[in-house]
N, C-alpha and C positions, 0 to 999 in steps of 0.2 A: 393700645395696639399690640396687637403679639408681635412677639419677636421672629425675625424671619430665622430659620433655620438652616443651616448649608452644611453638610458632614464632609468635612475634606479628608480624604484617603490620602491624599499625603504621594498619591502614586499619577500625578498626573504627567502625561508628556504629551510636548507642545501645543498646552494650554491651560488653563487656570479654572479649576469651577467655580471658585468663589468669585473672581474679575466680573466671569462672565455673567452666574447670576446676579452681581450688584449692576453690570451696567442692561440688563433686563428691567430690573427695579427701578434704576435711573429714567430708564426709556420709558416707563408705565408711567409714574409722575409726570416726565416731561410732557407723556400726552393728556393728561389729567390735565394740568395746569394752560395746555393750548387749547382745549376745548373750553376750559371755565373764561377763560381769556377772551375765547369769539362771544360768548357770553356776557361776560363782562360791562355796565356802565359806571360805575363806582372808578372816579380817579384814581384814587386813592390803594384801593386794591388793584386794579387795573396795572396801575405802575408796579407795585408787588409782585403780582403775576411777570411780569416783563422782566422782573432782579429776577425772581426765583427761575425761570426759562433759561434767562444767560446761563445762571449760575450750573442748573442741571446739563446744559449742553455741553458747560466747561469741564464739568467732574464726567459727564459721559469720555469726553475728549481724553483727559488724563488716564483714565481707566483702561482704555479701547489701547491709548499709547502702550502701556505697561502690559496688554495682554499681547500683543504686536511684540512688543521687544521679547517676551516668554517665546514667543516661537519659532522668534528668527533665533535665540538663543540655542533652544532646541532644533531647529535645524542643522545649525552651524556644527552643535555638539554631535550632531546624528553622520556628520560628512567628515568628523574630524574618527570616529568610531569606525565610520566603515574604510576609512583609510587605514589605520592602524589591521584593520582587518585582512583587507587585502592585502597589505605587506607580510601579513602570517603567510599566506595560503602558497 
C-alpha cells in the first residue's frame, strides 16, 4: 500500500490538515468495513469487522476531539489578539 502523503505548511489557523485528512481516512475504512460487514457470514470475521468499527469510530472520535480543541484554541487566541488590538487603536 503506498503511503498516504499530507505536506503540512506549518501555517494552519484554526484547523489542522493533517487531523483532518486522517479522520477522512478513518471515515473511508469505517465505511469499507460497514459495507463488508452487511456482507459479511463468516463469525469469525464478522466479529473482526464489529472490533475493527468500534475501534475506527473511537480514533475518528479522538481525532475530531483534538481537531475541535485546534479551533476553539484558535479562536480563543483570535479574541485574545483583537482585544489587545482594540486597546491600541
Amino acid at each position: 500500500m503506498e503511503a498516504a502523503k499530507t505536506n503540512c505548511e506549518h501555517a494552519c489557523r484554526n484547523t489542522c490538515a493533517t487531523l483532518e485528512k486522517a479522520i477522512e481516512k478513518e471515515n473511508e475504512l469505517l465505511e469499507m468495513f460497514s459495507n463488508s460487514l452487511n456482507e459479511c457470514n463468516m463469525p469469525d470475521v464478522h466479529s473482526l469487522l464489529n472490533k475493527a468499527i468500534e475501534n475506527k469510530k473511537e480514533a475518528v472520535g479522538v481525532l475530531q476531539q483534538k481537531l475541535d480543541e485546534i479551533k476553539t484554541n484558535s479562536l480563543i487566541d483570535d479574541d485574545i489578539e483583537e482585544s489587545y488590538e482594540r486597546e491600541d487603536s
